[in-house]
TORKOL-4160 file (C-alpha; in steps of 0.2 Angstrom, whole numbers, padded with zeros to 4 digits, m for minus):
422
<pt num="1" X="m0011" Y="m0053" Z="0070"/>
<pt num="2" X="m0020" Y="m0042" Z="0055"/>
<pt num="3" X="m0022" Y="m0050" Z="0039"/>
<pt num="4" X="m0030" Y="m0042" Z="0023"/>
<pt num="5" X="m0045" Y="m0049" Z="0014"/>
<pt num="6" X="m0046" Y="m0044" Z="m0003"/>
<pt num="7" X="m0059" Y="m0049" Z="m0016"/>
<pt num="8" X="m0051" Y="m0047" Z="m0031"/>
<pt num="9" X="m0055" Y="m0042" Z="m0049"/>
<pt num="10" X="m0063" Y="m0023" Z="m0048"/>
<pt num="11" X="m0057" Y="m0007" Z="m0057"/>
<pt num="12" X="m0049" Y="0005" Z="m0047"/>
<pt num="13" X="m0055" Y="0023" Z="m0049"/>
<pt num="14" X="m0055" Y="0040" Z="m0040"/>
<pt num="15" X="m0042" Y="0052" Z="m0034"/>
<pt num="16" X="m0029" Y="0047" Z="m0021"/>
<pt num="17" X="m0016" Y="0061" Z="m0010"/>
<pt num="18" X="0000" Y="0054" Z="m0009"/>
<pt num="19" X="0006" Y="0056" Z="0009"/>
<pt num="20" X="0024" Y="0062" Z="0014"/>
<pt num="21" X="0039" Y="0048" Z="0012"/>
<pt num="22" X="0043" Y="0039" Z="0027"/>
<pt num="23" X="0060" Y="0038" Z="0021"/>
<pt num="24" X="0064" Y="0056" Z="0021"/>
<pt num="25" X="0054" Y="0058" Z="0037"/>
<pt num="26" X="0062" Y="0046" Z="0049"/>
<pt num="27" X="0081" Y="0054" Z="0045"/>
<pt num="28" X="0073" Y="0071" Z="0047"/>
<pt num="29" X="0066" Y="0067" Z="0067"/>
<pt num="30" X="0083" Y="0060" Z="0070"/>
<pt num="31" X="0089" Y="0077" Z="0065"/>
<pt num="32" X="0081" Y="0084" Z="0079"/>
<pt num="33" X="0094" Y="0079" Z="0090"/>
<pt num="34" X="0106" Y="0090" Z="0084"/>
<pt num="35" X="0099" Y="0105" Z="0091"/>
<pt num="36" X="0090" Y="0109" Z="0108"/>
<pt num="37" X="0077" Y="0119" Z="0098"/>
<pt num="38" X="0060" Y="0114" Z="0093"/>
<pt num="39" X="0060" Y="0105" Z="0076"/>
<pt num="40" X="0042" Y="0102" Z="0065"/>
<pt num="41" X="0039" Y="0093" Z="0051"/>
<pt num="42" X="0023" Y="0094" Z="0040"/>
<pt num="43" X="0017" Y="0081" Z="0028"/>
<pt num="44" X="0019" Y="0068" Z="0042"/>
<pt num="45" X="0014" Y="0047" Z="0036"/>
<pt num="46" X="0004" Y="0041" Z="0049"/>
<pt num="47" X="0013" Y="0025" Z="0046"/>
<pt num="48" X="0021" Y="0013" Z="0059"/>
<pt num="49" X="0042" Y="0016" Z="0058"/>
<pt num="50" X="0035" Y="0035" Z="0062"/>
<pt num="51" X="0028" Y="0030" Z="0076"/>
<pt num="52" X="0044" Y="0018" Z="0082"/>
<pt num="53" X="0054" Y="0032" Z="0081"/>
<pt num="54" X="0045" Y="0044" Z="0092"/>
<pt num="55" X="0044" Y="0031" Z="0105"/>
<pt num="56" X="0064" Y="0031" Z="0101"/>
<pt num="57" X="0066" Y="0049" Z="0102"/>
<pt num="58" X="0054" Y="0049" Z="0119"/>
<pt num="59" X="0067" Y="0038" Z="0128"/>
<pt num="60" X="0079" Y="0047" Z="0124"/>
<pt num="61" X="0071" Y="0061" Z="0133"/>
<pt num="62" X="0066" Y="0072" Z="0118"/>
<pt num="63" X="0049" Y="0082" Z="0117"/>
<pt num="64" X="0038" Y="0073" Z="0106"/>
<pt num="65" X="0022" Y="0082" Z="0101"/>
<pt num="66" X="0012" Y="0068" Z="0090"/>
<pt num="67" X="0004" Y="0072" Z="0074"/>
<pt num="68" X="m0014" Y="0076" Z="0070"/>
<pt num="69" X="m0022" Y="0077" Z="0055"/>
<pt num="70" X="m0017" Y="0070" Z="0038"/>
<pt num="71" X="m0008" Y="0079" Z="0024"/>
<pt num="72" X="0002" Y="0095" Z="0029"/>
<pt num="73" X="m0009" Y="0096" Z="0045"/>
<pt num="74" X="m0002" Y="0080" Z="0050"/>
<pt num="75" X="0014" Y="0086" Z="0059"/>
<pt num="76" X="0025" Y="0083" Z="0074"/>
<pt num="77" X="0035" Y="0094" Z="0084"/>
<pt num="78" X="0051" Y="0088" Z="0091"/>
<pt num="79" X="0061" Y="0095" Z="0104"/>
<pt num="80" X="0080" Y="0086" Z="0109"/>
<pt num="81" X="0082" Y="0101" Z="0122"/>
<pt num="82" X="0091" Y="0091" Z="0135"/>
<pt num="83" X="0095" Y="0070" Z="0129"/>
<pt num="84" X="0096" Y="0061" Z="0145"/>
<pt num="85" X="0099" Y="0043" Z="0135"/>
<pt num="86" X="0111" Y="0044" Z="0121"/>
<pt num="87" X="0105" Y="0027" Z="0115"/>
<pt num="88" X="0095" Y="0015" Z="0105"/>
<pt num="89" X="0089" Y="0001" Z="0112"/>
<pt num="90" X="0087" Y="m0015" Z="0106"/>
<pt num="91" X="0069" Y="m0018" Z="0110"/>
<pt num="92" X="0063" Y="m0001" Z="0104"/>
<pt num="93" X="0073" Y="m0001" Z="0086"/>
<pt num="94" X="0072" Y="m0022" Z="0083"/>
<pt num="95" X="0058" Y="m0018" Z="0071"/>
<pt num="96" X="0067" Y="m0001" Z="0061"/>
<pt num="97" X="0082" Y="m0002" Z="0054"/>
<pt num="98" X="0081" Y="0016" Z="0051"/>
<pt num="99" X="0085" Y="0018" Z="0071"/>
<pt num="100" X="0104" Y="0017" Z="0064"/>
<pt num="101" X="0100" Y="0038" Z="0060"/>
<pt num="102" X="0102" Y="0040" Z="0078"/>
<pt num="103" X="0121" Y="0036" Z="0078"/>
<pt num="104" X="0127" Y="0053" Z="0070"/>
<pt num="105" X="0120" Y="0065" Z="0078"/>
<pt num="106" X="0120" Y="0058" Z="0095"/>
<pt num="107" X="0139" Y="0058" Z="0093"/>
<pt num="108" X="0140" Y="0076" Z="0085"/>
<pt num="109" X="0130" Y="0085" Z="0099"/>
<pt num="110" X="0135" Y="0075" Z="0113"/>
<pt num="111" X="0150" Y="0065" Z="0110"/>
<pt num="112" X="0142" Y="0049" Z="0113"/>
<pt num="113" X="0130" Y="0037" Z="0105"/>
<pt num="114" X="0126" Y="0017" Z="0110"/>
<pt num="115" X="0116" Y="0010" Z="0097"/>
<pt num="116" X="0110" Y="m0008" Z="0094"/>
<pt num="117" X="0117" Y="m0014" Z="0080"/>
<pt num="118" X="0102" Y="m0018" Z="0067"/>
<pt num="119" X="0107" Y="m0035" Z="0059"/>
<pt num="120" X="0099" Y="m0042" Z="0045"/>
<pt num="121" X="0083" Y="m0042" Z="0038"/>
<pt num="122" X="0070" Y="m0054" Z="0026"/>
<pt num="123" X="0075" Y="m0045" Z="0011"/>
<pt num="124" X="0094" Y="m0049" Z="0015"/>
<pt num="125" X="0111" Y="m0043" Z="0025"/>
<pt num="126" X="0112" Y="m0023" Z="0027"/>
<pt num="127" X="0126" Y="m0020" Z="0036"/>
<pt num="128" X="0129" Y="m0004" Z="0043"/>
<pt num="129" X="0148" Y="m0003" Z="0041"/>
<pt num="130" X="0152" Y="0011" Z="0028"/>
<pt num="131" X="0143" Y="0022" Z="0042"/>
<pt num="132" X="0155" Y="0016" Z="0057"/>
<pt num="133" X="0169" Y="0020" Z="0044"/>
<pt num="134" X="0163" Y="0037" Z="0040"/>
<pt num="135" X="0162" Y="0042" Z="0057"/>
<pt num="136" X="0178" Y="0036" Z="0064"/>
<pt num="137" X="0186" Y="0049" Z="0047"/>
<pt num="138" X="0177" Y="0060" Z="0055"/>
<pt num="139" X="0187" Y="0057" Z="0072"/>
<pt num="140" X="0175" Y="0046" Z="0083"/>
<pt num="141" X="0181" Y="0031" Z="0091"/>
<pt num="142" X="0170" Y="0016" Z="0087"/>
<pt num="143" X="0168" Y="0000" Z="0097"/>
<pt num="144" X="0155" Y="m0013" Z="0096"/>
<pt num="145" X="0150" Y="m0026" Z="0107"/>
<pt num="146" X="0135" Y="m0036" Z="0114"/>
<pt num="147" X="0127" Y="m0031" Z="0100"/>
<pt num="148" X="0128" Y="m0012" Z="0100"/>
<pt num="149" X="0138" Y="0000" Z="0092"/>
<pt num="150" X="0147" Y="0012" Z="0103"/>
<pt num="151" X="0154" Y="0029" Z="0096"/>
<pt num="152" X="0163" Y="0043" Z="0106"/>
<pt num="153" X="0170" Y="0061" Z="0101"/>
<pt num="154" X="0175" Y="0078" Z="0109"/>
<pt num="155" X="0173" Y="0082" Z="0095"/>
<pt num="156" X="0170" Y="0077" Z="0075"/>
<pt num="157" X="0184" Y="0085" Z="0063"/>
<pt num="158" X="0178" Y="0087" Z="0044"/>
<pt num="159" X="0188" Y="0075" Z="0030"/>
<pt num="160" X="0185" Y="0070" Z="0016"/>
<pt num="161" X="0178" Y="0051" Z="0011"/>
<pt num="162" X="0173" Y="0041" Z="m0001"/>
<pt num="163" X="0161" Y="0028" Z="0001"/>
<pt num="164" X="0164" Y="0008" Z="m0005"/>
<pt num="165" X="0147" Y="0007" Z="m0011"/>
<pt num="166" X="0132" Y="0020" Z="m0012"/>
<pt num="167" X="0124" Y="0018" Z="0005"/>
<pt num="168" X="0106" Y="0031" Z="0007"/>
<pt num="169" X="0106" Y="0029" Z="0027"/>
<pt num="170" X="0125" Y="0031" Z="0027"/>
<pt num="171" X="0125" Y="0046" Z="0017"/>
<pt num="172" X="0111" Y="0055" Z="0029"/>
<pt num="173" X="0119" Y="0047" Z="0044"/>
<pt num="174" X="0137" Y="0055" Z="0043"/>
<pt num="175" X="0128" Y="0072" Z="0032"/>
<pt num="176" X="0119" Y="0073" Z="0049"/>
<pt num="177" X="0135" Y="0073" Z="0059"/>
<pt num="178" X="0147" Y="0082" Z="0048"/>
<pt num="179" X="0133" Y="0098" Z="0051"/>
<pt num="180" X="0142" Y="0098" Z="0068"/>
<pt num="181" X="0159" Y="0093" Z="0065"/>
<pt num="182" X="0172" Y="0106" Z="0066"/>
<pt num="183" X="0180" Y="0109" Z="0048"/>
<pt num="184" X="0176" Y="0103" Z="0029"/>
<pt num="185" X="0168" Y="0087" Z="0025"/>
<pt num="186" X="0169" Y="0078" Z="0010"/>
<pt num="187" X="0158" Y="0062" Z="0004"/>
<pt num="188" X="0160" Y="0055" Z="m0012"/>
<pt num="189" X="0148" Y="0042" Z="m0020"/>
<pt num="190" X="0134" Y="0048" Z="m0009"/>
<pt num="191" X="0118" Y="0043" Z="m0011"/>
<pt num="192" X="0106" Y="0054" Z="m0023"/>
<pt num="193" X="0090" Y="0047" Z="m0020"/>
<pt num="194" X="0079" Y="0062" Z="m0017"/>
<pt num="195" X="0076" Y="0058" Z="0002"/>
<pt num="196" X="0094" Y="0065" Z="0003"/>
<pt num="197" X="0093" Y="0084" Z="m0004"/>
<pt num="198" X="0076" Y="0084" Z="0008"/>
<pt num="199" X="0086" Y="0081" Z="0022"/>
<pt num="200" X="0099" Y="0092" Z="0018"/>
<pt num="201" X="0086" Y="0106" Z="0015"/>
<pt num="202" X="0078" Y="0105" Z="0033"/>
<pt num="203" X="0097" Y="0105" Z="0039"/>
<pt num="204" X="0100" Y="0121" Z="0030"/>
<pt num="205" X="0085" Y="0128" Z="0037"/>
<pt num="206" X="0093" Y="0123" Z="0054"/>
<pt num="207" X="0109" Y="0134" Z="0050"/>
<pt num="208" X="0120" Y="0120" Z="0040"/>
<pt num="209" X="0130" Y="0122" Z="0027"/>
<pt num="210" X="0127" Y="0110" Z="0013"/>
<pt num="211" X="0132" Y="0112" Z="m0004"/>
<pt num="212" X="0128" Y="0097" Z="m0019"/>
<pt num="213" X="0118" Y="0085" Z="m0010"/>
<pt num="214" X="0108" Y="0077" Z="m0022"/>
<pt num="215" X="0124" Y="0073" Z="m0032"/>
<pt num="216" X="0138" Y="0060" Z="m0030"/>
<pt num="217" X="0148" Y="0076" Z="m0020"/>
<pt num="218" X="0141" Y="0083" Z="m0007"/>
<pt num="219" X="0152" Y="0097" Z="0004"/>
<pt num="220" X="0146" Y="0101" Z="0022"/>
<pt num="221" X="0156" Y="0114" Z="0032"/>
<pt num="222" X="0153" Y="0112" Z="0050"/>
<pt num="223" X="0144" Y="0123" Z="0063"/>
<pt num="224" X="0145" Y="0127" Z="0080"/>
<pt num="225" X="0126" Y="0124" Z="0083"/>
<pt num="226" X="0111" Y="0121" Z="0074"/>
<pt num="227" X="0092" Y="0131" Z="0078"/>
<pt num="228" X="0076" Y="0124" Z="0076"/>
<pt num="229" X="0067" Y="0124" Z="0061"/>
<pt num="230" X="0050" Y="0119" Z="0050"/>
<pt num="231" X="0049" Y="0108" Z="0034"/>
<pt num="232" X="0038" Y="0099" Z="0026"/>
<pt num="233" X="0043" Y="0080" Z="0022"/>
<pt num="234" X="0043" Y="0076" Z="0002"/>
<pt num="235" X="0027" Y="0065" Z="m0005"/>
<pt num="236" X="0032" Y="0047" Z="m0006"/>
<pt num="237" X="0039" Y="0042" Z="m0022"/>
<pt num="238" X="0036" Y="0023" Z="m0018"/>
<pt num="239" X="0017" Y="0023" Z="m0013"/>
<pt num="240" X="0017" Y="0034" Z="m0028"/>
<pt num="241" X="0022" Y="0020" Z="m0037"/>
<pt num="242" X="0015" Y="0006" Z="m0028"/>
<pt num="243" X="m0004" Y="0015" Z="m0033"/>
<pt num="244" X="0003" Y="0017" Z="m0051"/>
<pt num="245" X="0004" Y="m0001" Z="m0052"/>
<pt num="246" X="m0013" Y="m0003" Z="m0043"/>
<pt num="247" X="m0022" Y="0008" Z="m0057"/>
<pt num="248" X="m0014" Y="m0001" Z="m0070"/>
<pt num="249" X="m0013" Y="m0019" Z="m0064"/>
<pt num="250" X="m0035" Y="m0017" Z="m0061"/>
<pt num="251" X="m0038" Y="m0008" Z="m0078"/>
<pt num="252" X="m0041" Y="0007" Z="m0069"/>
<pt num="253" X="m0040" Y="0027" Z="m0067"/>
<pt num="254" X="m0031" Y="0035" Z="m0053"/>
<pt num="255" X="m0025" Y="0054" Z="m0050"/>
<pt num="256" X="m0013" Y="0052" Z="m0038"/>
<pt num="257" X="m0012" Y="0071" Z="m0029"/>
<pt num="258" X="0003" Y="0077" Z="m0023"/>
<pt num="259" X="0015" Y="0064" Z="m0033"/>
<pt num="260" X="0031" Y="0072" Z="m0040"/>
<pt num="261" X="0034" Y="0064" Z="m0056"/>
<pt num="262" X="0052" Y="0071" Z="m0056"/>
<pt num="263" X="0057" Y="0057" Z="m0042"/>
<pt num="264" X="0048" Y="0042" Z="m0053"/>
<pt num="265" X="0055" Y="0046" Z="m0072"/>
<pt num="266" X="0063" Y="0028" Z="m0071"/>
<pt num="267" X="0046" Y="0020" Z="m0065"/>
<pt num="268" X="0036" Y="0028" Z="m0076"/>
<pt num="269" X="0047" Y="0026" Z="m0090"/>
<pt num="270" X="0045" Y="0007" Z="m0086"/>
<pt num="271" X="0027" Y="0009" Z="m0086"/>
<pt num="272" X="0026" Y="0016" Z="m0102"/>
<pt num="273" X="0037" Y="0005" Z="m0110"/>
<pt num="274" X="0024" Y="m0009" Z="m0103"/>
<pt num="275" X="0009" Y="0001" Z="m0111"/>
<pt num="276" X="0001" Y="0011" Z="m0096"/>
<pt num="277" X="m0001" Y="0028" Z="m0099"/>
<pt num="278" X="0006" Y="0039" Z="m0084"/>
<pt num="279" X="0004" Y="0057" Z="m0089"/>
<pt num="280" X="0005" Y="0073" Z="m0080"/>
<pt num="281" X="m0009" Y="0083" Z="m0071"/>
<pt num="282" X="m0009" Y="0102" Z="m0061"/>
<pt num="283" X="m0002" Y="0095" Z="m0043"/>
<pt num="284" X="m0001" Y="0074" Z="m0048"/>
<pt num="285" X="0000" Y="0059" Z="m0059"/>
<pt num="286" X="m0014" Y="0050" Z="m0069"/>
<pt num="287" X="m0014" Y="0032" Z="m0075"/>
<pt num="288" X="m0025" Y="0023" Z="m0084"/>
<pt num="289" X="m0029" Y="0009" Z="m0099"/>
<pt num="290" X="m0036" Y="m0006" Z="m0098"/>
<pt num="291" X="m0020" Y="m0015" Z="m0105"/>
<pt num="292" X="m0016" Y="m0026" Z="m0111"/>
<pt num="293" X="0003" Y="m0024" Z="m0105"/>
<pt num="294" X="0019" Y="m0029" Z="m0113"/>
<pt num="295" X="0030" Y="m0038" Z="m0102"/>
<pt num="296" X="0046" Y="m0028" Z="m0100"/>
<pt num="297" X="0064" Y="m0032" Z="m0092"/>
<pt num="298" X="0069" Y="m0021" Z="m0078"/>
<pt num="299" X="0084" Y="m0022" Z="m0068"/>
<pt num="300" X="0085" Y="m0013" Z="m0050"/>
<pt num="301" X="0100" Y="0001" Z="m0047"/>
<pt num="302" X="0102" Y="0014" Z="m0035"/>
<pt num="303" X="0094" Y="0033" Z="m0039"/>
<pt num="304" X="0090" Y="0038" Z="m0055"/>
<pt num="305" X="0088" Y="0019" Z="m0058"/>
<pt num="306" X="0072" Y="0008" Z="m0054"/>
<pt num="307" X="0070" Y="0007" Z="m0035"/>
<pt num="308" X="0071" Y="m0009" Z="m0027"/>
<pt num="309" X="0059" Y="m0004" Z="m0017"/>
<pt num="310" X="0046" Y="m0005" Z="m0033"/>
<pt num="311" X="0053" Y="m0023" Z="m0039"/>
<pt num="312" X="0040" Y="m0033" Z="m0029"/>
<pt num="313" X="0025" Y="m0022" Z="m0037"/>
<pt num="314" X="0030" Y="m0024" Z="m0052"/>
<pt num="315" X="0033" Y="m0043" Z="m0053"/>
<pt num="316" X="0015" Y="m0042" Z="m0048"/>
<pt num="317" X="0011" Y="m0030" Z="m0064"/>
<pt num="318" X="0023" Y="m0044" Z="m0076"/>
<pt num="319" X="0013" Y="m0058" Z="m0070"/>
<pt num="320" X="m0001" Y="m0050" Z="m0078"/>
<pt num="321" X="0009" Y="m0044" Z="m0094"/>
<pt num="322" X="0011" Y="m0051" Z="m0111"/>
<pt num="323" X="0028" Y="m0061" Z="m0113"/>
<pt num="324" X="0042" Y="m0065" Z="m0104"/>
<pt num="325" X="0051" Y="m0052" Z="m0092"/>
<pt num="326" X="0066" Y="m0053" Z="m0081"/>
<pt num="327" X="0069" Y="m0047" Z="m0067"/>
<pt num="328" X="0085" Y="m0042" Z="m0060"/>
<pt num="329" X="0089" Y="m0038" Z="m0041"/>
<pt num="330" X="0106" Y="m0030" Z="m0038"/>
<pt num="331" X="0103" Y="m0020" Z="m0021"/>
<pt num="332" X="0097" Y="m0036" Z="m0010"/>
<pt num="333" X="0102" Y="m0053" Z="m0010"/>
<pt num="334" X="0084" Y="m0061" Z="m0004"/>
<pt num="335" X="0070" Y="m0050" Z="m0011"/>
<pt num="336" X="0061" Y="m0064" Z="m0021"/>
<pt num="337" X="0051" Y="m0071" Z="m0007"/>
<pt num="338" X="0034" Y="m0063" Z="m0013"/>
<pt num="339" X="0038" Y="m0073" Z="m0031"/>
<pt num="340" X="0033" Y="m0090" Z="m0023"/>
<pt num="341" X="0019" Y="m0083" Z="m0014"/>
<pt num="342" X="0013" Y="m0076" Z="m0032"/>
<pt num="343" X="0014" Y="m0092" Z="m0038"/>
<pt num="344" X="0002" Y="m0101" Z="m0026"/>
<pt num="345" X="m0009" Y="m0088" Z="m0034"/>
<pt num="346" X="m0006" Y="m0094" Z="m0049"/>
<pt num="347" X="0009" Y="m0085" Z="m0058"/>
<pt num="348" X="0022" Y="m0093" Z="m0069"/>
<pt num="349" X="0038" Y="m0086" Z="m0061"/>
<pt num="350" X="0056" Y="m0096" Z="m0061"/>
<pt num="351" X="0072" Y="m0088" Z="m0048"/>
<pt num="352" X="0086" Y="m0091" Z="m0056"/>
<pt num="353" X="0101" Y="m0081" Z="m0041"/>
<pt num="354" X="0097" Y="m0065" Z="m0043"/>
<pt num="355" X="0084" Y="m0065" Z="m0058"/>
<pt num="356" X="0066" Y="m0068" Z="m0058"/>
<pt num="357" X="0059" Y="m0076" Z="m0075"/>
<pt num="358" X="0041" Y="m0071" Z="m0076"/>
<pt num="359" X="0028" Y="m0078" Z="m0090"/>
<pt num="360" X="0013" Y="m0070" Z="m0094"/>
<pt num="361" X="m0002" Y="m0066" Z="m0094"/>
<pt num="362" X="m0008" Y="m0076" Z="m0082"/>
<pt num="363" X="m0023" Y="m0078" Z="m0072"/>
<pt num="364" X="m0023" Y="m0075" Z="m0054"/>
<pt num="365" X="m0033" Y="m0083" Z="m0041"/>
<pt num="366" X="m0037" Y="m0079" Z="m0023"/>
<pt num="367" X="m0026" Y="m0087" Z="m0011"/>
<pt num="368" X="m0020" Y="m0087" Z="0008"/>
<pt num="369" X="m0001" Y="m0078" Z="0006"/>
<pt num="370" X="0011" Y="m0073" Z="0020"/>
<pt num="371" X="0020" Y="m0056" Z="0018"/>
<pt num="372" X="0037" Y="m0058" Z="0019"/>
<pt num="373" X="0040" Y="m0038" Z="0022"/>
<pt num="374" X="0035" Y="m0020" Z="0017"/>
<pt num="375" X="0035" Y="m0020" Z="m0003"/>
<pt num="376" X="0032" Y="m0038" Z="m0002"/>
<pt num="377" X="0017" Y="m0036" Z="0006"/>
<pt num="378" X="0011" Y="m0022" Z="m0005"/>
<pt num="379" X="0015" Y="m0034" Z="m0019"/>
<pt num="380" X="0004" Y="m0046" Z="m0014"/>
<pt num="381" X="m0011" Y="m0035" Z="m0010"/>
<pt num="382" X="m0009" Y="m0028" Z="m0027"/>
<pt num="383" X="m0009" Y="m0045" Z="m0035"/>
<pt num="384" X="m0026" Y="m0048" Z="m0024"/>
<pt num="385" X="m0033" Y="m0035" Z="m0033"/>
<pt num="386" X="m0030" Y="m0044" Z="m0049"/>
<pt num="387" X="m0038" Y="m0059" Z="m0045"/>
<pt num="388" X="m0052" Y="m0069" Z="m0045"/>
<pt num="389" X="m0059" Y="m0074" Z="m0028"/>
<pt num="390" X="m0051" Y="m0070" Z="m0011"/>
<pt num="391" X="m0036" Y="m0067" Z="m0006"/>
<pt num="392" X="m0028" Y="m0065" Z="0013"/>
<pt num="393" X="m0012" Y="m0057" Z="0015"/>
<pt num="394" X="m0006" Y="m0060" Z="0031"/>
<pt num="395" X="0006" Y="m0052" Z="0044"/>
<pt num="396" X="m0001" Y="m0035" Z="0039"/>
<pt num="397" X="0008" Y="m0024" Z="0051"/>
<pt num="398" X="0023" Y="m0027" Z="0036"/>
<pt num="399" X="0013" Y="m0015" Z="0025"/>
<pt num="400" X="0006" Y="m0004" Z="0041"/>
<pt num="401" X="0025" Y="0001" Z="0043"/>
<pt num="402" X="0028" Y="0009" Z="0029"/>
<pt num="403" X="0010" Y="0016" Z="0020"/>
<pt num="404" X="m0004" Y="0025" Z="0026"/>
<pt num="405" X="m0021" Y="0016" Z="0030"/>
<pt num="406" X="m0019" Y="0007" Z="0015"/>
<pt num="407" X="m0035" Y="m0001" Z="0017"/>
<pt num="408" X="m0046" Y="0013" Z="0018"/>
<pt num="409" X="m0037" Y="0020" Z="0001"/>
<pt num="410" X="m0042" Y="0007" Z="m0008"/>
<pt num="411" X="m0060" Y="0005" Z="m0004"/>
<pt num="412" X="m0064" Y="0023" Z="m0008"/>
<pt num="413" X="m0055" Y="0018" Z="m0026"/>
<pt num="414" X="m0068" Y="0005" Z="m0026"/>
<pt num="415" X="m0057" Y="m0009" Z="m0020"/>
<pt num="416" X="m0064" Y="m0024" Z="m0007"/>
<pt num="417" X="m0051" Y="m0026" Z="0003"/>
<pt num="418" X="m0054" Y="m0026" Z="0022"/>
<pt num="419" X="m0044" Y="m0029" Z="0036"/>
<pt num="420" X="m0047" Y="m0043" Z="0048"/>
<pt num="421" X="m0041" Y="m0049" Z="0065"/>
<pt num="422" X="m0035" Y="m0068" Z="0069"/>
């Protein structure tokens, strides 16, 4: 099993491109299956869940043309022309969650979908009912058993629905199968988070009809069939601000190319309430300072707020920050389980439910941590790189799921950070 060994306490400088968002990637190669045409998508992370779900798409007898390259050469070409196997197994998706996205448009284009139900997770429970709701108001009958989720239609009919709670995946999953669905769907309290209007942009550049995704109110009228289409995936809003952190938290000074500052205003508004400069530069982000940081409180919401998926990189950032900060977790029940590995490094962090109480500054010290899961670990390698001595992260295929040869990064910013085997 890879670990990370990290010797802590260098500034971070250089320029960094910010690869494409494998949370608007993964939805977009499930899109492929809604059409027998060949879909490509540019701007590619060669990341692990990417990788999971070509091997998903494979079984299910799509065309999978692998990416080359990095950047916008670093594409894939995906062709559903005939699916022999409308299903998701559990061996193939136990390690992606994301292998839900499946479940629409299997059932849209070919009436039936079996998909292994995903569970839980380190961070906490994600259920995946406002999805199975969605799609039996779109006319599909829905049966689960054995730990898979069973969903058959002739036919999806458009209605209108409001979701219970803001759901990203549920949103994408039932936009994905309303494309297809024969009349007007409606979905209120959908998910805004930028990953969505992506995906709704390569749909409409298959022949959907989308209107307001990116709102709470999205309208889809459906078609009879979908072409082929090619799209480049949106830059990752979330290594974007995982690197922001790493140039501040070292003193450093990063450009960070291809980074949309429209996607992060709540992060760097954070940021600068901290005291790190984030400015704007032609085609990226700069930060930079050598602190010292003010400890600020941040809460976690759904888009425009602060992503939960930035809470673990900043704890790291407040440990390091003058004052007291609390953190408060709304999204996930059990996303503190970086916090007491900070704390064998050294950090004064109390839990209380679902806040986190950090005290700073204080100094950090290499240590051996365990990574709990994908912004945990990034968490923790970010607080290696604040501290004196070494530090091993272990379990680092957590991080390789979700960013791009972290590792390598790093070290051309002038980080030490290796990765080791055993």
């Amino acid at each position: 099993m890879d670990k990370f060994r990290i010797e802590g306490g260098r500034r971070l400088e250089g320029t960094l491109r910010i690869c494409g968002a494998k949370n608007a990637a993964l939805p977009e190669m499930a899109a492929c299956l809604l059409t027998g045409e060949t879909v490509e998508l540019r701007n590619l992370p060669r990341v692990r869940d990417i990788e999971t779900m070509a091997r998903l798409l494979e079984h299910m007898n799509v065309e999978v043309a692998r990416p080359e390259g990095e950047g916008e050469s670093a594409r894939v070409r995906l062709r559903a022309g005939t699916i022999s196997h409308a299903e998701a197994p559990y061996d193939l998706v136990k390690t992606m969650r994301a292998s839900v996205l499946a479940l629409g448009p299997l059932v849209a284009r070919t009436g039936y979908a079996r998909v292994s139900m995903p569970g839980g997770c380190a961070i906490g429970a994600r259920p995946i009912d406002l999805h199975l709701k969605a799609l039996e108001r779109l006319g599909a009958e829905i049966a689960t058993e054995h730990g898979y989720v069973e969903a058959r239609a002739k036919r999806l009919r458009g209605a209108r629905m409001v979701f219970d709670r803001i759901t990203v995946t549920g949103t994408e999953n039932v936009m994905m199968a309303a494309a297809l669905a024969d009349g007007e769907t409606v979905l209120e309290n959908a998910a805004r988070e930028p990953e969505i209007p992506d995906l709704a942009r390569l749909l409409v550049a298959m022949g959907a009809r989308i209107e307001g995704a990116g709102t709470s109110s999205i309208r889809i009228t459906g078609v009879p069939s979908l072409r082929g289409a090619a799209h480049s995936v949106i830059p990752d809003r979330i290594a974007a601000g995982t690197y922001l952190v790493a140039g501040a938290i070292t003193g450093g000074n990063l450009l960070l190319e291809a980074a949309d500052p429209n996607h992060l205003d709540a992060v760097i508004q954070k940021l600068a309430e901290c005291g790190v400069e984030v400015r704007r530069e032609p085609g990226g982000l700069r930060v930079g300072g050598a602190g010292p940081w003010k400890a600020a409180d941040a809460a976690t919401e759904e888009y425009p707020g602060f992503p939960t998926d930035m809470q673990a990189q900043y704890m790291a950032l407040m440990t390091q920050a003058q004052g007291t900060s609390i953190l408060t977790e709304t999204i996930f029940e059990n996303r503190f389980l970086h916090a007491s590995e900070m704390m064998r490094m050294g950090a004064d962090i109390t839990i209380r439910g679902n806040q986190a109480v950090v005290r700073g500054p204080t100094p950090l010290t290499g240590a051996g941590v365990i990574a709990s899961d994908l912004r945990a670990s990034a968490s923790l390698v970010l607080a290696g790189l604040a501290a004196q001595g070494t530090t091993v992260v272990d379990r680092a295929y957590h991080i390789d799921r979700g960013y791009e040869k972290i590792e390598e990064k790093l070290r051309a910013l002038g980080a030490r950070i290796e990765r080791i085997s055993g």
